[in-house]
N, C-alpha and C positions, 0 to 999 in steps of 0.2 A: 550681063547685069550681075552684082554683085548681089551676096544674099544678105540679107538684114541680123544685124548682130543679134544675137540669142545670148541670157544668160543661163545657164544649167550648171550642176554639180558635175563633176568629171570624177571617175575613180582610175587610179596608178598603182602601178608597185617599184619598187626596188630590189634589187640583188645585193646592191653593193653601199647601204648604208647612207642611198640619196645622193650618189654618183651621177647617176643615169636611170632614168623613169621610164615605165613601160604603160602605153594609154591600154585602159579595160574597157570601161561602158562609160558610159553617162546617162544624167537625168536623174542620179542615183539622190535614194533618200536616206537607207541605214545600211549597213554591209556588215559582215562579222567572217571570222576567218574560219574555217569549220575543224578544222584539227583539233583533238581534246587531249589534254594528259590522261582522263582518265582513259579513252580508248588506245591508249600508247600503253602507259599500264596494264592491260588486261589483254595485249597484243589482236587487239582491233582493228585494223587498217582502214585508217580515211586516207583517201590524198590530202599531201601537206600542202598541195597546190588548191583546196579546196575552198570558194570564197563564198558566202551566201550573201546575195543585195535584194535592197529592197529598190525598183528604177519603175518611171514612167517609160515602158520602153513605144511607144506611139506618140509623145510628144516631139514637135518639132519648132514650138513656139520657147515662148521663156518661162523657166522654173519658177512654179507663184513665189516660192522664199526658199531659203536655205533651211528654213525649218516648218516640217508641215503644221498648220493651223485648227485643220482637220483630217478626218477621213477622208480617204479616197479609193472609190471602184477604179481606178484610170494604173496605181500603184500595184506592183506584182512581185511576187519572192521567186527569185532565179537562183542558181547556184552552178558553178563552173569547177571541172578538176582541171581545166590546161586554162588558164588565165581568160577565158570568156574569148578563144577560138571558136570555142562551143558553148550552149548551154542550156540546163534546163529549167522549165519556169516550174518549181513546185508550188506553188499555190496560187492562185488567182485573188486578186485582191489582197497579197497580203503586202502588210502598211508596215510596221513593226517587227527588228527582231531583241529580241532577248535571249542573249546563250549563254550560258554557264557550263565547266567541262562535264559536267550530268545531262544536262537537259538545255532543248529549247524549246522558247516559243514566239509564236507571231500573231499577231493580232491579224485579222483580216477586216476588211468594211464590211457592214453589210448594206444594202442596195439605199437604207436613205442618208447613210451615209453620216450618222451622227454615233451610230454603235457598232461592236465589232463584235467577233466570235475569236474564241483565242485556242490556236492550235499549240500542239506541243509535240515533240518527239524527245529522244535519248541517244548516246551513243552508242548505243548496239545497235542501230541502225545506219550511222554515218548519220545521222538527223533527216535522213531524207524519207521516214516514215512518218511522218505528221497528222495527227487524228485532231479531231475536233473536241476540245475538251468539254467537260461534262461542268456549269456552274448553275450556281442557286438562283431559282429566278429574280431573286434582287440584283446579283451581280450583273443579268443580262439588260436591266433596265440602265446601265450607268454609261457615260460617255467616257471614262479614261479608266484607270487601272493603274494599279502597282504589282508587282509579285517580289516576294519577300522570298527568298532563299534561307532556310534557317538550319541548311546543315552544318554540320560542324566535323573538323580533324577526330 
């Protein structure tokens, strides 16, 4: 018996400019590549092979949309240095990533699923040190968020 079409996000890469594609994971929601200038600058070493996703990795049905609606506990932050041969899940429930060559962050769900907790790390740690950020309790009553970057050259 054949299985029933699924539709889900697929992620790929390339070597050669979109020649030939190489399949990663799927179910994927946001992905970011993790190498920074500035940990190249400061002779930091991430792997350049390094990708962080955010994927439903237990779904087997179809992807609710191409773009989340809401939060989700089901959603988890992985990150791979050989193309997702391996990998590991750094956060449980996280939904969002946001990285800049300084910093990143990720939102996580929290369990009703309408607010998050938003983690962060830097590149002195390859970003795979991630704490729980500290906000104002108005900020923790809110269902979305922005973060503004306001450094400058």
């Amino acid at each position: 018996m054949d299985e029933p079409c699924r539709i889900y996000k697929e992620l790929y890469y390339t070597k050669d400019v979109g020649e030939n594609w190489t399949y990663l994971t799927n179910y994927v929601f946001d992905f970011e590549w993790g190498q920074s200038p500035v940990a190249v600058e400061h002779g930091f070493h991430i792997p350049d092979e390094r990708i962080w996703v955010t994927r439903d990795s237990t779904n087997k049905k179809h992807q609710n949309t191409s773009r989340k609606l809401s939060w989700s506990v089901d959603i988890d932050l992985f990150y791979s240095d050989d193309f997702f041969d391996s990998s590991t899940m750094a956060l449980s429930q996280g939904n969002t990533i946001i990285k800049t060559p300084q910093y990143m962050f990720v939102s996580c769900s929290n369990e009703d699923m309408i607010r998050v907790n938003i983690f962060s790390s830097t590149w002195r740690s390859g970003f795979t040190n991630l704490k729980k950020a500290r906000l104002p309790a108005e900020a923790q009553m809110t269902t979305t968020f922005t973060l503004m970057d306001t450094s400058e050259n």
